[in-house]
C-alpha positions in Angstrom: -67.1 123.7 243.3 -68.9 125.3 240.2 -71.1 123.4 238.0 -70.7 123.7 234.6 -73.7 125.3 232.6 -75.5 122.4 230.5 -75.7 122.8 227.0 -78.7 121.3 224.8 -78.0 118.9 221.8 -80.8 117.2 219.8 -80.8 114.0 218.4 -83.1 112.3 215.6 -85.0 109.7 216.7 -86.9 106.5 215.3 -89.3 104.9 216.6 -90.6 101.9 214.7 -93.7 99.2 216.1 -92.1 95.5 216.4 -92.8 92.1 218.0 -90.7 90.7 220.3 -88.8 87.5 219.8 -89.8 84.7 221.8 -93.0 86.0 223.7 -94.6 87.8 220.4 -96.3 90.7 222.0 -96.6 94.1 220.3 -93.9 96.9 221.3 -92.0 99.9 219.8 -88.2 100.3 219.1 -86.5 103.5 219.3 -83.1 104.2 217.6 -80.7 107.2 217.8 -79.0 106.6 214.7 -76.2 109.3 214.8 -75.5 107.4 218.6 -76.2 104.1 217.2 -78.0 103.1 220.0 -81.4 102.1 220.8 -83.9 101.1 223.2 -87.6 99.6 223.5 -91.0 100.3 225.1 -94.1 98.9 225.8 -95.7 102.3 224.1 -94.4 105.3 221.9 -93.9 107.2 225.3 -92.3 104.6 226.6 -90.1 103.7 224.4 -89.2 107.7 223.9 -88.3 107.7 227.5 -86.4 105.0 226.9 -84.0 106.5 224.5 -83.8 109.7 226.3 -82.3 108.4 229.8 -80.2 106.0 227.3 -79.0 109.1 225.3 -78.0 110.6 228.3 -76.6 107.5 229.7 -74.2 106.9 226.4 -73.2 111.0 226.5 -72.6 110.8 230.4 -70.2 108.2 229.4 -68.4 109.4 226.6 -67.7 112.6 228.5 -66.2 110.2 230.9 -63.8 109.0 228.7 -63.5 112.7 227.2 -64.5 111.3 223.5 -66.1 114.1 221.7 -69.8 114.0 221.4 -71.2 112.9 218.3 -73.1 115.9 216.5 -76.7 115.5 214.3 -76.1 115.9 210.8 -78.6 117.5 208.9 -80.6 115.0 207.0 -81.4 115.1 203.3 -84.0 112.3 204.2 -87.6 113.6 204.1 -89.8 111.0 205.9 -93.7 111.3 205.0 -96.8 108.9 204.2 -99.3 108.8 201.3 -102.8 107.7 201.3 -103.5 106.5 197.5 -106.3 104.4 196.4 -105.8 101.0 194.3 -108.7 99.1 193.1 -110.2 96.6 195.1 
């Protein structure tokens, strides 16, 4: 049997610091908004291989049930920080 040749999509993610409900310790949340699906860590890293084996997870299983799979939109959003001063 051959194997198909894997393809490469990419997919924006968040990842945001939260506290958990009910124990209150520190974590991250990351989200694949396009997927609409979204995972947790202990740490960035964490969390990031979170999402990835989810993201794979949620494609593996829309090929399964041969839905199409979702493509990244190109964002207008520009997400930065600014440091400005305010008087003390």
């Amino acid at each position: 049997m051959r194997r198909r040749p894997k393809r490469h999509i990419e997919y924006r993610i968040v990842i945001t610091p939260d506290i958990r409900t009910g124990t209150g310790e520190h974590g991250f949340t990351a989200l694949a908004p396009t997927l609409g699906i979204a995972t947790g860590g202990d740490s960035v890293e964490e969390a990031l291989q979170n999402i990835r084996e989810l993201i794979t997870f949620h494609l593996g299983c829309l090929r399964k049930e041969k839905r199409s799979l979702p493509m990244e939109q190109p964002a207008p959003d520009f997400i930065t920080t600014a440091r400005v001063a305010v008087p003390a």
